[in-house]
Structure formats: C-alpha cells, structure tokens
C-alpha positions as CSV (number, residue, x, y, z in Angstrom):
1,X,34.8,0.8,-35.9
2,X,34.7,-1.1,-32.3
3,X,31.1,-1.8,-31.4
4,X,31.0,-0.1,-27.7
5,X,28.2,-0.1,-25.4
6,X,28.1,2.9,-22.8
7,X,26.3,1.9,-19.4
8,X,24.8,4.7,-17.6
9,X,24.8,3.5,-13.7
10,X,23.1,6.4,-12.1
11,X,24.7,7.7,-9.0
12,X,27.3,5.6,-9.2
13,X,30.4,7.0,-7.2
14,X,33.6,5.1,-5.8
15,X,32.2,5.9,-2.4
16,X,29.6,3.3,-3.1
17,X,32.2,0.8,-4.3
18,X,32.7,-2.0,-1.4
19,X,31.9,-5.4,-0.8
20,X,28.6,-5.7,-2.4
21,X,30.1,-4.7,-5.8
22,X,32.2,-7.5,-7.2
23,X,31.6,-7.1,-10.5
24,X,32.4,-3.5,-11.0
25,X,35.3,-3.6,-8.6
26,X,36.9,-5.6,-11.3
27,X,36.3,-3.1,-14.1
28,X,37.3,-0.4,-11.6
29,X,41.0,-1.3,-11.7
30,X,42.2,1.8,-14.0
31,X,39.3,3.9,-14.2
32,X,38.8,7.9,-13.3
33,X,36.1,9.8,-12.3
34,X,34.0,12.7,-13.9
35,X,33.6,16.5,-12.8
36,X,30.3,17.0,-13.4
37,X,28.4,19.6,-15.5
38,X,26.3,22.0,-13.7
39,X,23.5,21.0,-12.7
40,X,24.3,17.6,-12.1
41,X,20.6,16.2,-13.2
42,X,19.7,14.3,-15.7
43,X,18.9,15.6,-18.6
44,X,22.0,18.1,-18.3
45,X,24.2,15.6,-18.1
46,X,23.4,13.4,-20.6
47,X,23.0,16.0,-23.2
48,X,26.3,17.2,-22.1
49,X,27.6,13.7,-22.7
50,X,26.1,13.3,-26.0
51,X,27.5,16.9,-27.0
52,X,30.7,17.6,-25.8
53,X,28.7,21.1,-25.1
54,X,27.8,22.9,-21.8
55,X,23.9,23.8,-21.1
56,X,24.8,27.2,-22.5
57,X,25.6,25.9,-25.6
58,X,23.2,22.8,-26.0
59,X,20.1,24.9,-23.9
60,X,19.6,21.8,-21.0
61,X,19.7,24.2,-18.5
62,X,17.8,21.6,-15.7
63,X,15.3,18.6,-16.5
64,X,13.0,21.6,-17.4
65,X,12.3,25.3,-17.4
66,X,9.9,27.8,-17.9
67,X,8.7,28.1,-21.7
68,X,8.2,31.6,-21.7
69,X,6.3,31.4,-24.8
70,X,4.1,28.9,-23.8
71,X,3.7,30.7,-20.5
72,X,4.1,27.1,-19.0
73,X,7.0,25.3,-16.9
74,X,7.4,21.8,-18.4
75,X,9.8,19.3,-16.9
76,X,10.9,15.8,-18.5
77,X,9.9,16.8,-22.2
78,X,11.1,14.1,-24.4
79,X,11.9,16.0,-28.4
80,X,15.3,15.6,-28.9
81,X,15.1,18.6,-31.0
82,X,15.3,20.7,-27.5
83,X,18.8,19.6,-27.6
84,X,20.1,22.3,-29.3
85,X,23.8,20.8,-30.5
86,X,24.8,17.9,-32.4
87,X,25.3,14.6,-31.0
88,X,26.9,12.1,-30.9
89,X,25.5,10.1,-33.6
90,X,25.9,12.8,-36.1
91,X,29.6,13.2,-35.5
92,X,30.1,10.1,-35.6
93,X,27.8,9.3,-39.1
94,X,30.3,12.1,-40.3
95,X,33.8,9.8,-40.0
96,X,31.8,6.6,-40.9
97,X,28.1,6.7,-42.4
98,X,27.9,3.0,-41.4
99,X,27.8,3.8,-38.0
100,X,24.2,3.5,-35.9
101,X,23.2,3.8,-32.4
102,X,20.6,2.9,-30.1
103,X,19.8,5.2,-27.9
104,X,18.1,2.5,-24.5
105,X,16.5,5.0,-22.2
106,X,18.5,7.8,-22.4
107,X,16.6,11.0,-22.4
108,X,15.5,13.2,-24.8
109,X,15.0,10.0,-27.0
110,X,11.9,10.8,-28.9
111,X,11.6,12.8,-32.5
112,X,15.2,11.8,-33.3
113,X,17.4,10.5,-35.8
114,X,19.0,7.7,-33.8
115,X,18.9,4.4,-35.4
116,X,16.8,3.1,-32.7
117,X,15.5,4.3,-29.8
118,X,13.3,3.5,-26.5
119,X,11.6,5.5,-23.9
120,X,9.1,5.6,-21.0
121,X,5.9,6.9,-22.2
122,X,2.7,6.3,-20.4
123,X,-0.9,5.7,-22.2
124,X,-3.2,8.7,-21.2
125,X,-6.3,7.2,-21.7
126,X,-9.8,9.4,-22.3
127,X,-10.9,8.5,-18.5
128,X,-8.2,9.5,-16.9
129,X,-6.2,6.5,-17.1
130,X,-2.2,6.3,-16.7
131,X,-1.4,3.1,-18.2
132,X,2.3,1.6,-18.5
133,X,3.6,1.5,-21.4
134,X,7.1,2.9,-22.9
135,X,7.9,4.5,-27.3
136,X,10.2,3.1,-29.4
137,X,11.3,3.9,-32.9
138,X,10.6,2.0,-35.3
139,X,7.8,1.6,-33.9
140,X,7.1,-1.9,-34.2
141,X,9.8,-2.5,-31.7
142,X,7.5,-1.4,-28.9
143,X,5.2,-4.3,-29.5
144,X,8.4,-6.8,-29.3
145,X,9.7,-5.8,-26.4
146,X,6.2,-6.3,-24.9
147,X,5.1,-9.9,-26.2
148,X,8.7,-10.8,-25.0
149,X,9.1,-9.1,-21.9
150,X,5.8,-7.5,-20.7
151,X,4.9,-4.0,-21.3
152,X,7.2,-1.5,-19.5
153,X,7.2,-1.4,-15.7
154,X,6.4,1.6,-15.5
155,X,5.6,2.2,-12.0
156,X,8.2,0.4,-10.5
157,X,10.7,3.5,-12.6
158,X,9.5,6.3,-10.9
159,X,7.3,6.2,-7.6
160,X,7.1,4.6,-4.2
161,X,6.7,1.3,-5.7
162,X,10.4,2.0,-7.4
163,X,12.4,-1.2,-8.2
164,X,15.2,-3.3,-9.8
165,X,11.9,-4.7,-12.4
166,X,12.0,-1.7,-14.2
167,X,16.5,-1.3,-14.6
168,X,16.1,-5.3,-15.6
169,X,13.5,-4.7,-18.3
170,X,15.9,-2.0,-20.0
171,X,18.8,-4.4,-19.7
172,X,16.3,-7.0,-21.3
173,X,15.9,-4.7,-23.8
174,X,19.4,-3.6,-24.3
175,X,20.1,-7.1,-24.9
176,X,17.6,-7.7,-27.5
177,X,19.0,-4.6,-29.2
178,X,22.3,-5.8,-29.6
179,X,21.1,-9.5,-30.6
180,X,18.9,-8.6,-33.4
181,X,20.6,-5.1,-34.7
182,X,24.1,-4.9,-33.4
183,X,24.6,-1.0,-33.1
184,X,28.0,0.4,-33.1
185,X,27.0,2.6,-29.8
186,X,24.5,2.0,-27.7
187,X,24.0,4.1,-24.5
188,X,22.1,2.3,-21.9
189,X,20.2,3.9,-18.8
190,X,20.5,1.9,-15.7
191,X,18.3,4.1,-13.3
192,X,18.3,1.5,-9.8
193,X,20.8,3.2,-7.8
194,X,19.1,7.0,-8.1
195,X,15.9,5.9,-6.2
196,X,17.5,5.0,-3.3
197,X,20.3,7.1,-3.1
198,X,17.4,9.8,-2.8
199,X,15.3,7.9,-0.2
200,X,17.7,6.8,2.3
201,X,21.3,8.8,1.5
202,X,24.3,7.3,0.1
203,X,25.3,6.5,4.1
204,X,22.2,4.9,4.2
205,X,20.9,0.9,4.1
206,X,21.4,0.5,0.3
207,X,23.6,-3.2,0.3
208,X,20.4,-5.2,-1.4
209,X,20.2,-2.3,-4.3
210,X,23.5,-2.2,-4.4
211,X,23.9,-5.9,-4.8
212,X,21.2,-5.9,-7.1
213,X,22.8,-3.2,-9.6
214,X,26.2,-5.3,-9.5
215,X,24.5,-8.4,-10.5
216,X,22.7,-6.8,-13.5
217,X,26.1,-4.8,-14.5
218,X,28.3,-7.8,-14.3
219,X,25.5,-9.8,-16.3
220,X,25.6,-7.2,-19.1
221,X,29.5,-7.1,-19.4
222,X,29.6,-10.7,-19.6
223,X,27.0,-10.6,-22.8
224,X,28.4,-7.6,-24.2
225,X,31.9,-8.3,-24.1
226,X,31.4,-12.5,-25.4
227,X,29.9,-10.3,-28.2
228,X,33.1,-8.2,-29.0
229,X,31.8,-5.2,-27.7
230,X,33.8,-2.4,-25.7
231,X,32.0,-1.4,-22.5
232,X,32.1,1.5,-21.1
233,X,30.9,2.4,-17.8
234,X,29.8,6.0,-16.0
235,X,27.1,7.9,-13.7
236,X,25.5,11.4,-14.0
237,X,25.9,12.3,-10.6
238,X,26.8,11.2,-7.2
239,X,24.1,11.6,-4.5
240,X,24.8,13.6,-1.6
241,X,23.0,12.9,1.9
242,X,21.0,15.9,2.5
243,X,19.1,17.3,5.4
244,X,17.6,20.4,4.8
245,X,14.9,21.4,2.4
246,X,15.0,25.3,0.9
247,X,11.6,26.8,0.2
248,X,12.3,29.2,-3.0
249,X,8.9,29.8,-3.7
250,X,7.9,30.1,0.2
251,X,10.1,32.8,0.6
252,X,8.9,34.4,-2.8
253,X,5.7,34.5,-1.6
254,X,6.9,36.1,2.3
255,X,8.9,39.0,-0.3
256,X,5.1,39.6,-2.1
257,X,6.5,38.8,-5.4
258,X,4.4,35.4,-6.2
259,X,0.7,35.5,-7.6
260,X,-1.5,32.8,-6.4
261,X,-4.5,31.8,-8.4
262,X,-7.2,29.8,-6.4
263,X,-9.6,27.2,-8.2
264,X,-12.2,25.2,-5.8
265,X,-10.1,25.8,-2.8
266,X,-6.8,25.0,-3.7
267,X,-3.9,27.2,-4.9
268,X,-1.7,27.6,-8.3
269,X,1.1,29.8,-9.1
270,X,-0.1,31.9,-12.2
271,X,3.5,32.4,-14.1
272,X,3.0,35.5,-15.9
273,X,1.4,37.5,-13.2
274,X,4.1,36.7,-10.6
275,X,6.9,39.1,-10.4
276,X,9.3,36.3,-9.6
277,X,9.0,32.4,-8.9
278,X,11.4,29.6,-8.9
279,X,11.4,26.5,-10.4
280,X,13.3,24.1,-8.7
281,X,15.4,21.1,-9.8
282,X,17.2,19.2,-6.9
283,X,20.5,21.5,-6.0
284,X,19.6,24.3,-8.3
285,X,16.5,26.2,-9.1
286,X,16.0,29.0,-11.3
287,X,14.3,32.3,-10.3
288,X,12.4,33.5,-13.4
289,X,11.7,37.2,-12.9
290,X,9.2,39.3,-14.6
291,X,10.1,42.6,-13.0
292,X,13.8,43.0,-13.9
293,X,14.1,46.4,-11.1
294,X,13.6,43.1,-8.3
295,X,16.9,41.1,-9.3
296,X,19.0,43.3,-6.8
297,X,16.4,43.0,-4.5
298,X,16.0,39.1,-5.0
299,X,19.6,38.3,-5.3
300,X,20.5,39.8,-1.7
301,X,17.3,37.8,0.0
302,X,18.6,34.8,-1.3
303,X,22.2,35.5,-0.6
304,X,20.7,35.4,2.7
305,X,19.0,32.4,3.2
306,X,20.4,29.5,4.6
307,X,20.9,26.6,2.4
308,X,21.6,28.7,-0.1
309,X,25.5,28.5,-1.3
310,X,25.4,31.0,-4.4
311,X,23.4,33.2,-6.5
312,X,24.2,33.5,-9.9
313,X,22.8,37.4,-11.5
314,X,23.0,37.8,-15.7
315,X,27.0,37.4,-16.6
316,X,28.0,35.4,-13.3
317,X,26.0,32.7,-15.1
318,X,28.6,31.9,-17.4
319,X,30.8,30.4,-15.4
320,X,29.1,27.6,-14.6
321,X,28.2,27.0,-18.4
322,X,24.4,28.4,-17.9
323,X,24.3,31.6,-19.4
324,X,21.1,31.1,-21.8
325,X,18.0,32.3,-22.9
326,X,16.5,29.3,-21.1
327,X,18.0,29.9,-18.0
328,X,16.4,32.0,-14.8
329,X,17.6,35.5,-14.2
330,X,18.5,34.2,-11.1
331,X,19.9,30.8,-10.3
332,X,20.3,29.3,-6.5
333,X,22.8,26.5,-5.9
334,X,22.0,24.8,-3.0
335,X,25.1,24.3,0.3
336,X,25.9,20.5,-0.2
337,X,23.3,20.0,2.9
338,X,20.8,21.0,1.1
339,X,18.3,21.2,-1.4
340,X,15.5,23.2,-3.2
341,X,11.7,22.0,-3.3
342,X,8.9,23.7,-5.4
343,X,6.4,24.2,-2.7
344,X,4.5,27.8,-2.3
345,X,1.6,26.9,-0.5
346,X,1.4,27.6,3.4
347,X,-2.0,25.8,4.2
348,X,-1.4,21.8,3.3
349,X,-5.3,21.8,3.0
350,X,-5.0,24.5,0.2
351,X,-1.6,22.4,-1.4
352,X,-2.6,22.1,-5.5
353,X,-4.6,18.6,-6.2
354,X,-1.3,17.4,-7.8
355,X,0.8,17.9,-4.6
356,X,-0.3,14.4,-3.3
357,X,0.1,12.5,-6.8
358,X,3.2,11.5,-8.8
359,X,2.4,13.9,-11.4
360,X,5.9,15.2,-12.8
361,X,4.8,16.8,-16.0
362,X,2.6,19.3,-13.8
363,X,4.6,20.2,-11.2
364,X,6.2,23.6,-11.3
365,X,10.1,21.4,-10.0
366,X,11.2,18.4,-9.4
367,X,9.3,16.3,-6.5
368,X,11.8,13.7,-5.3
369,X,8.8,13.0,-2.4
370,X,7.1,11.5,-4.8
371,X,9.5,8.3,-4.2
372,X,7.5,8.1,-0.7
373,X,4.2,7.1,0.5
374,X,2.0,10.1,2.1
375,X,3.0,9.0,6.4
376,X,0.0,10.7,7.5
377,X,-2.3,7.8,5.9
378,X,-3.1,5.0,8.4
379,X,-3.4,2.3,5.7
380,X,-1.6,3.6,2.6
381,X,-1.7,0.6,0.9
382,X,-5.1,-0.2,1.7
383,X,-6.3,3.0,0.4
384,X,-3.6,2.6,-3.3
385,X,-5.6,-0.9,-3.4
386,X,-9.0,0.8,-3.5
387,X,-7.8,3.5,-5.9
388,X,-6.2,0.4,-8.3
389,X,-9.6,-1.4,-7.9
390,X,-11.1,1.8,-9.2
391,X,-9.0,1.7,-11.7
392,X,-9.9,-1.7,-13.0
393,X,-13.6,-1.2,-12.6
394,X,-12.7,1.5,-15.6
395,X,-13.8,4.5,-12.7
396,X,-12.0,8.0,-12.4
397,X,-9.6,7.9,-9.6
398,X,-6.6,10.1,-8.4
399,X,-3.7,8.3,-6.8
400,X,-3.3,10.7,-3.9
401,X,-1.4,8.6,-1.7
402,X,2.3,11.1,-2.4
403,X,3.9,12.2,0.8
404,X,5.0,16.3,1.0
405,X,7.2,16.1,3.9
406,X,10.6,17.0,2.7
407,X,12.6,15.7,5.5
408,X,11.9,12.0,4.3
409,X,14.5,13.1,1.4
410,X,17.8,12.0,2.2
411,X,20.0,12.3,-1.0
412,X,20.2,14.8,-3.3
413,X,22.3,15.9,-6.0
414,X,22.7,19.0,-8.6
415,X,26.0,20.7,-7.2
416,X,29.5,19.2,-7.3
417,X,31.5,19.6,-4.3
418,X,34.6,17.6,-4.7
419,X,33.2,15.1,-2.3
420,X,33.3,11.0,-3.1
421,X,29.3,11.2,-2.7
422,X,29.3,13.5,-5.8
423,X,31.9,12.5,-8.0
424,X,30.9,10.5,-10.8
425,X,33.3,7.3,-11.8
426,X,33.9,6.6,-15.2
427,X,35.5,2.9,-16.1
428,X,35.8,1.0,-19.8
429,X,37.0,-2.2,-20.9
430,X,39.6,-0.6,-22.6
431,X,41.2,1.2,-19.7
432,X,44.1,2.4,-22.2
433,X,41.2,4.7,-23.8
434,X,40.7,6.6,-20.3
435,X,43.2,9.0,-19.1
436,X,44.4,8.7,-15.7
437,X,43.3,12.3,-14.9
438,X,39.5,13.1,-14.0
439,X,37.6,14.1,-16.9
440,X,35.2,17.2,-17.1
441,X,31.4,16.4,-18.4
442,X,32.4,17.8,-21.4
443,X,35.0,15.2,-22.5
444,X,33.2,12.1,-22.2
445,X,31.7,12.7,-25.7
446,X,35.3,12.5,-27.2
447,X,36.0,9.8,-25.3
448,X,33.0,7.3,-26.5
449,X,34.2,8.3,-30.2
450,X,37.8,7.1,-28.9
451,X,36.5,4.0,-27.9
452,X,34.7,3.9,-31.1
453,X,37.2,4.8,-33.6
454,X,40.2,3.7,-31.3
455,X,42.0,7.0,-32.5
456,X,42.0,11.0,-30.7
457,X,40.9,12.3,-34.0
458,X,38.8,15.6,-33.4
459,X,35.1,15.2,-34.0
460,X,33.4,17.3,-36.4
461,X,29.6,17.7,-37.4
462,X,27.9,20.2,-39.6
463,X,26.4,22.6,-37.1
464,X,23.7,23.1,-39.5
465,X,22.6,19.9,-39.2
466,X,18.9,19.4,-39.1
467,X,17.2,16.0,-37.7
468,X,14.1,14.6,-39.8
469,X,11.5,14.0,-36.8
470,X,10.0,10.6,-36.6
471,X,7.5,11.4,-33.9
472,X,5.9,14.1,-32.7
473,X,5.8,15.3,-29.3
474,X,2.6,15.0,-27.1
C-alpha cells in the first residue's frame, strides 16, 4: 500500500489559480477537475467522496434535513452512522486489513470506525456557555493536540471572526497525525478559502487568503511528500458570486401554507402544523410538504419565482441523484445568481432570538450571514467585547451581534453550472493516477484506492457492514 494523504482545499477552482498560488500551480501541471454531486455542499460531497455513492444512495441529501420523526430540522449532525453506505475505509480494510485512516476534519467524523478521527465540537456548558474545543477518537488525542497547540480555534472556523488560525491548527494536527501514527489515508479539511469566497465572491479581494492557503498547501506537500506519502489534492465546490437572495419560506408564508408559532414576541416555524416549508441549504432547499394535494400547486409557484432555475416533483428527483426518503417533496435549485435563505419572518423586530446569533444547529437552513457582523450596530465590536466580558465574569449572555441582510452574501455554491467558479480541480502527486478527462463526484472514491493500491482493481465492501460506535451523539 502507498501512504496517500487527500487535501480537501474548499472552493478551490482553476479560476482562482494565478499569481498568488505558487505552490499549487506546480502540482497543477496534469491535473483535471471534478463535476460535482448535487448539491455541491459539504457534507454531500464528502460523503459522496468517501462512497463512490450519490445522496440517493448514501441519504446526504444537504448538510441537513428535516427528521420527520423527530419532528425537528437538524443541520451539521456529526454520527457517521447517518451515512448510509460504506466508506472508504471499509473497502479498503477489505483488500488489506492493515490499512487505517485518519479522518482530520472531515465531516460526519464522530461514532465511527476510522482509526482516528478529529472534529469541531464545542463545550455547552450548564450557564449557557459555548466554549471552544474540538472530539477526537481515541480520545486522549484531544488533550494532545491541546497542550501542544491550544485548544481548537473555534471561532475563528465559523463566524465573523473567521480565519487562517483555525485551517493552520488542522494542518498542525494533520501533521502530528502522520508523525506519531502514519495512516495509510488520511483526508484532511482545509476550510480557509470557503469563508471568503462567501463574503466577498470569487471576483472579489481574496489575494491575502489566497496567499495564505498556498503557503499552508505547499508547507504540507513539502512534509508529506519528504515522508513518502502520495498527495492528493481536491475541493467540494467552487463558489459562485451571487447577487440575489430567494425567500422560500417568505413566499410560503404569502401562499398561507406556513404555521407560525409566537413565544414572548418573536416568531418560529412549528414543522408539523405547516402545510409546506423549506429548508434551505445554499443553492438548493427542500420543500417538505405535509399536504401532498399542494405539490401541484407549490411546484407551479416556484416555477415562477425568479431565482429559481428548477423544481424537482417525486421521480424528476432522480436525476440529480436525490430521490430519498430524506429528501423534500419538492426541491428548488437556485439560477447561478442566486441563492436560497431560511428566513420567514416579515417584521425584523419579531425575527426568532437566534436570527442575530451564530447558532447553526437551530436554524431551520443554512445562514452564510452569519460570516458578518450585524451593519446596523454602531460599535459592533464594542458591544461583542461587553458580551465576551460577560462571558468571563461567568454571566448569561447572547452573542447577538449576527447581521440578516442577505445582500452582504456574495458567493455561493450548491448548483454546478459548468462555469470555472464552480468546477472543482482535482490534482495528485502521482498525476499518472488521474485521467485526463474530468471526473464525476462519484469517482473520486476509486480514485484515492488507486492511489492507494496503485492498481484499477474494483472496490468491494460487505454492504452489511455494521460500524461499532465509539461515541455517542449529543
């Protein structure tokens, strides 16, 4: 087996490529690119990576959805048992049981069998408190990787105070992986690129990240490759520069179809009761309806609302890989313009206390405005200083300092268009391992075993194959 190392450079597209990017304009020479997997978020693609399989098949239909039998939307869940596929550890373990991995960052990392494994995961403290802090398995890894490198920045991963700190400390810790275990694969998440891409747009003032992200890349192929390892590297997603939010929910609530429960004031969608809501993820959101004699009605609304490129209705689902039980009745993908937010509230004085916050597990969609600071504050910085000294004091605070203007968003990404901006690259140190052809999502898994076992044997797995869990999920 050839030890390989997979680098995950989100947003990463040959449109960024240019002057500020020695480093991986030299691993660029033969390379190809990737069509994406619909959607073209996260945790779809990376499960689609790790497969071979399409959301229908491994049930990431977004980076979350509505748990009908929880009654409850939940986004960025962290079992790897949601995963419903085997990866590509298992196949692997099946041509050589010697083989391990190390799963650095990638998602869906927690209550797995991966040989190791790291993952941001806050402390929720009894008083309200969100303190930084990140899981590992074994566990005892966690408290190495903070004595030697200070605990995980978590703030500076997702948030207005977003950062290179937090990519460097996974690279730190990639590194420390490979020098005390020496997996044959790891797959490291190198998130820099996707915070910015979203603020400002790929056309936008992006040379210092972009600078920053080449230094860190060409210092991990330096150490990876003096240590005989293959390196491969690929994005998700490219970012597209968007200029026009879609309201779903908005215009659910216009059609009568949304039920609003109000608690001191402010409003929350009550899931069961609604006839139809949407939860929204980027370029796609999903329209969960409870009323099955609305889908005509709902899919000829939305085939008429501008931003809106496609509606997908029961078997037109299939074709883009996200016919499952998982999935919305209804599914929007957005024009390449634009993109969907989960906003139903009309009066921003009766907006849900978790509008202002960056609060991504109770949101009913994705929130990339979190990433800014609220514009209407005079002093927001003065004000997040007296919330942190609140903090400290050990007081109850809320960090409501989160902007909800959509029209700060510049980038977004979900739908693949055929552009540059949203074609993913895909490059390796062993070039002669890529094709010269672009890829689909679903190949990529063959091709990391390729690197691994230097051969085009067909994987195989037991499709019975059940994981022990090492954690559980909270």
């Amino acid at each position: 087996m050839q030890r390989t190392v997979v680098l995950n450079v989100v947003g990463l597209t040959r449109a960024l490529l240019g002057e500020h990017t020695p480093n991986i304009n030299a691993l660029a020479g033969r390379s190809t690119t990737i069509k994406p997997v619909t959607p073209a978020v996260t945790c779809s693609a990376q499960a689609t990576y790790l497969t071979g399989k399409l959301p229908s098949e491994h049930g990431i239909v977004a980076n979350g959805w509505y748990f009908r039998e929880q009654n409850e939307v939940w986004l960025w869940r962290q079992s790897n048992k949601l995963i419903q596929a085997p990866k590509i550890w298992h196949m692997a373990r099946a041509r050589n049981k010697d083989f391990t991995c190390s799963n650095t960052f990638w998602w869906y990392a927690m209550a797995t069998d991966a040989d190791y494994t790291l993952t941001p995961r806050p402390l929720y403290c009894a008083d309200g408190r969100k303190l930084p802090d990140c899981y590992t398995y074994p566990l005892e890894l966690r408290d190495t990787l903070s004595e030697k490198f200070g605990n995980f920045p978590l703030f500076n991963f997702w948030g207005p105070a977003t950062s290179i700190k937090s990519t460097r400390w996974i690279a730190d810790a990639a590194m420390h992986i490979e020098a005390e275990h020496q997996p044959t694969l790891q797959l490291v998440y190198l998130p820099h690129l996707d915070y910015c891409l979203q603020k400002v747009g790929p056309d936008g003032d992006i040379a210092k990240d972009l600078t920053e992200i080449d230094d860190l890349v060409g210092e991990l192929l330096d150490y990876f490759t003096a240590r005989d390892c293959q390196v491969m590297l690929l994005s998700e997603y490219g970012i597209v520069p968007v200029s026009r939010p879609v309201h779903p929910n908005r215009i659910l609530r216009d059609a009568g179809k949304l039920s609003i429960k109000v608690d001191l004031g402010r409003e929350y969608l009550d899931y069961d009761t609604c006839r139809a809501f949407a939860l929204s993820d980027h370029q796609i959101a999903h329209i969960y309806v409870q009323a099955s004699e609305d889908i005509a009605e709902l899919k000829a609304l939305f085939s008429n609302t501008a931003g809106v490129a496609k509606v997908l209705v029961g078997a037109e689902r299939a074709e883009y890989g996200l016919d499952h039980e998982r999935s919305g009745e209804l599914i929007l993908l957005a024009e390449p313009d634009s993109w969907f937010t989960y906003y139903y509230w009309r009066d921003e004085a009766r907006a849900p206390d978790f509008a202002h916050q960056v609060e991504i597990h109770r949101k009913p969609g994705f929130d990339p405005c979190e990433l800014f600071l609220d514009p209407r504050l005079k002093f927001p910085m003065l004000k997040v200083a007296r919330r942190l000294a609140q903090k400290k004091m050990g007081m109850r605070y809320v960090l409501d300092v989160i902007s909800t203007d959509p029209t700060q968003v510049k980038g977004s990404h979900g739908i693949y268009d055929g552009s540059d901006y949203s074609t993913p690259v895909l490059m390796s140190t062993a070039p002669q391992l890529l094709p010269e052809h672009q890829v689909s999502a679903t190949d990529v898994c063959d091709l990391i075993l390729q690197h691994i076992f230097n051969d085009p044997q067909p994987t195989a797995c037991d499709p019975q194959h059940e994981e022990p869990q090492h954690a559980p999920e909270a």
